[in-house]
C-alpha positions in Angstrom: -99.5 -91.1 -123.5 -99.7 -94.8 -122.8 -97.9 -94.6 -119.7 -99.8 -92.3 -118.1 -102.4 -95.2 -117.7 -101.1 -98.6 -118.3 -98.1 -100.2 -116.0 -94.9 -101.9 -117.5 -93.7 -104.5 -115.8 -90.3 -106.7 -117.1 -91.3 -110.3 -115.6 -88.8 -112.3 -117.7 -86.8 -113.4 -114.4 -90.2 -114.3 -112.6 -90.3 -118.3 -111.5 -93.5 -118.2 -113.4 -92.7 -116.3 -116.2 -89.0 -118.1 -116.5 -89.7 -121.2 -118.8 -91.7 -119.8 -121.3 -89.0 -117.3 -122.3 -87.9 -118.3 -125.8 -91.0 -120.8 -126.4 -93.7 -119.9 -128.9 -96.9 -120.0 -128.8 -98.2 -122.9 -130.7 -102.2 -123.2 -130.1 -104.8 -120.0 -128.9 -108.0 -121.0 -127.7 -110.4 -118.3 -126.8 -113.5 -119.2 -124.2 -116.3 -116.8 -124.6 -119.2 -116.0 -122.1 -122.3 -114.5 -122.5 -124.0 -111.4 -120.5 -127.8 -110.9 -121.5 -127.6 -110.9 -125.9 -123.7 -109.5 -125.2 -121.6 -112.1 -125.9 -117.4 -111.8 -125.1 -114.1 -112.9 -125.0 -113.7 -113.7 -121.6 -110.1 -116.3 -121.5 -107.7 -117.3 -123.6 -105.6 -120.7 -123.2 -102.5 -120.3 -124.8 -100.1 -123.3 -125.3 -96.5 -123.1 -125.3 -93.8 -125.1 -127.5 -92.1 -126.0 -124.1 -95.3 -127.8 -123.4 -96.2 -125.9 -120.8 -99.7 -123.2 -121.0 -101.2 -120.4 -119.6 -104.3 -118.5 -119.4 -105.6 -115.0 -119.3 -108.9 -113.8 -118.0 -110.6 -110.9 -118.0 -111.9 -111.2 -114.4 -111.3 -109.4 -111.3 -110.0 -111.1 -107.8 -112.5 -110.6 -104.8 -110.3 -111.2 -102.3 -114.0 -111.3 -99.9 -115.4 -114.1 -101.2 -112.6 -115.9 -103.0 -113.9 -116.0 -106.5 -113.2 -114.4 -110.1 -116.0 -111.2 -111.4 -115.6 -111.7 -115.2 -116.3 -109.1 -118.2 -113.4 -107.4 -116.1 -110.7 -104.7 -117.3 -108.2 -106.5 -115.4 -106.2 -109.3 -117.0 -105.4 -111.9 -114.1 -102.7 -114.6 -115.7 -103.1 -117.8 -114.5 -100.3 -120.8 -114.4 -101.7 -123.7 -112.6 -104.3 -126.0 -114.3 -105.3 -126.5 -111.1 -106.2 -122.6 -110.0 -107.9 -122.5 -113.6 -110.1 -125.5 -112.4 -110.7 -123.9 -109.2 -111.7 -120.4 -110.4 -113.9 -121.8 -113.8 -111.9 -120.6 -116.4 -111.1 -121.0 -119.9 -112.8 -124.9 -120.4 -113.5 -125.0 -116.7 -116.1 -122.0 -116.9 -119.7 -122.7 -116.3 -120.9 -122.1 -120.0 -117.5 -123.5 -121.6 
């Protein structure tokens, strides 16, 4: 089954996690990139009704070099505006 390969994690009590808990999601926007002709979904930006947003990339940390490796199977969630402008995601990407 499922749980054989994906991990469940409860992060409702999480500082980050915390104040969006009972907001809805009010806006989606999806940033796409572009391997070769392949073109994919790469973030998403979604805003909160507590005014507050957060992204999600498909990219991969490399701890080595400090930088994001997109078209990923990892989902890195990202909180800060500022961490989003650092890495190039979602409208901060290259090609956004």
């Amino acid at each position: 089954g499922l749980g054989d390969v994906y991990k469940r994690q409860d992060v409702s009590e999480t500082d980050d996690w915390h104040p969006f808990i009972g907001s809805t999601i009010i806006a989606v926007n999806v940033y796409w990139s572009q391997e070769g002709f392949v073109e994919y979904p790469q973030d998403l930006r979604l805003a909160f009704s507590c005014h507050r947003h957060i992204y999600l990339s498909a990219s991969q940390y490399l701890h080595s070099s400090d930088r994001l490796s997109g078209m990923s199977d990892d989902i890195l969630v990202i909180f800060d505006e500022a961490v989003a402008m650092k890495y190039k995601v979602g409208p901060h990407a290259i090609d956004a």
